[in-house]
Every structure is written in C-alpha cells, then in structure tokens.
N, C-alpha and C positions, 0 to 999 in steps of 0.2 A: 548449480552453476559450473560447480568443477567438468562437467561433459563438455562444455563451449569453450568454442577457444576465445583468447583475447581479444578478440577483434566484433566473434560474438556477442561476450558478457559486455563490450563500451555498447553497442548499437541495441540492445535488450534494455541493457542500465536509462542510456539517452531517452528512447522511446518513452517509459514510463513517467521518465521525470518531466517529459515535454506531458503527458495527458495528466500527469499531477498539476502543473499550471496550467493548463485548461482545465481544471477543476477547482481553480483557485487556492489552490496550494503555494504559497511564497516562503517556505521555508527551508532551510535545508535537512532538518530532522523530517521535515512531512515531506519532503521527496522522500528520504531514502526509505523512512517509513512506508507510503502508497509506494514505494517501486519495488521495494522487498516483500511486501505481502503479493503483492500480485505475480513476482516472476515467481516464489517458494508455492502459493498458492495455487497457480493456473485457474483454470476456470469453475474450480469448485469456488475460489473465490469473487472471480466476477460473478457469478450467479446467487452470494450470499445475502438476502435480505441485509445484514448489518452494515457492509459496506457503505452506505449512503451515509449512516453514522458516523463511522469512522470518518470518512471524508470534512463534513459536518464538523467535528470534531480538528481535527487540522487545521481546517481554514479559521477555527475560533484563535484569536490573537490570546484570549484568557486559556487556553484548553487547557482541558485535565489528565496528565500525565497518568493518573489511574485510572481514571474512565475509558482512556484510547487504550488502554494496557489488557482490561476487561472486554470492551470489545475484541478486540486484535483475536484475545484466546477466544470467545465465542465464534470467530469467523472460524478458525483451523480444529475446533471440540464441538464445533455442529455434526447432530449423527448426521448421519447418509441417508 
C-alpha cells in the first residue's frame, strides 16, 4: 500500500469494503479483514478456492477467530 498515494489507498480501502457489504459482511473487523486480504492478496486471492470460506465465515455472527485465522493462512501458503 505504501507505493499509493493517499487518495489511492481511501478509494482501494472504500472499494473493498463496499463488495465486503455486498457479500454480506457487517462488520468492521470483516471489512478490514476481506479488504486487507484482498488489496495484500491481489488476484492470487480472488482465484483461491478458500475464499468463499473465509467470506462464510465473517458473515457468521458466532465466527471462529481461529478457523478465519487458519483459512486467511491457507489463502496466502497455497503452493502455486
């Protein structure tokens, strides 16, 4: 994020957190969550089978802080 200037990283930031609510995300830890896997990620992450998990996962009001912790690293320790 540091390459983007500030005007960048708000319209980057904003973007993700609007398709995190349209993915039914209402929180503020699953924003910054889905918007920080995805901008660190790029599209090796939009293409990760687990994603839908992870998502899944957020939108649960019970979620499990270690199961979305286990994912997250399966999304970024997927081989190539």
């Amino acid at each position: 994020m540091a390459e983007f200037s500030m005007s960048e990283q708000y319209h980057m930031v904003k973007k993700w957190m609007g398709k995190a609510q349209l993915a039914g995300i209402e929180s503020i830890l699953g924003y910054a969550i889905f918007a920080g896997m995805f901008i660190k990620g790029g599209s090796k992450t939009a293409n990760s089978p687990v994603v839908a998990e992870v998502i899944k996962e957020l939108r649960s009001e019970n979620g499990d802080i270690s199961k979305l912790n286990d994912l997250i690293d399966s999304v970024f320790l997927e081989e190539k």
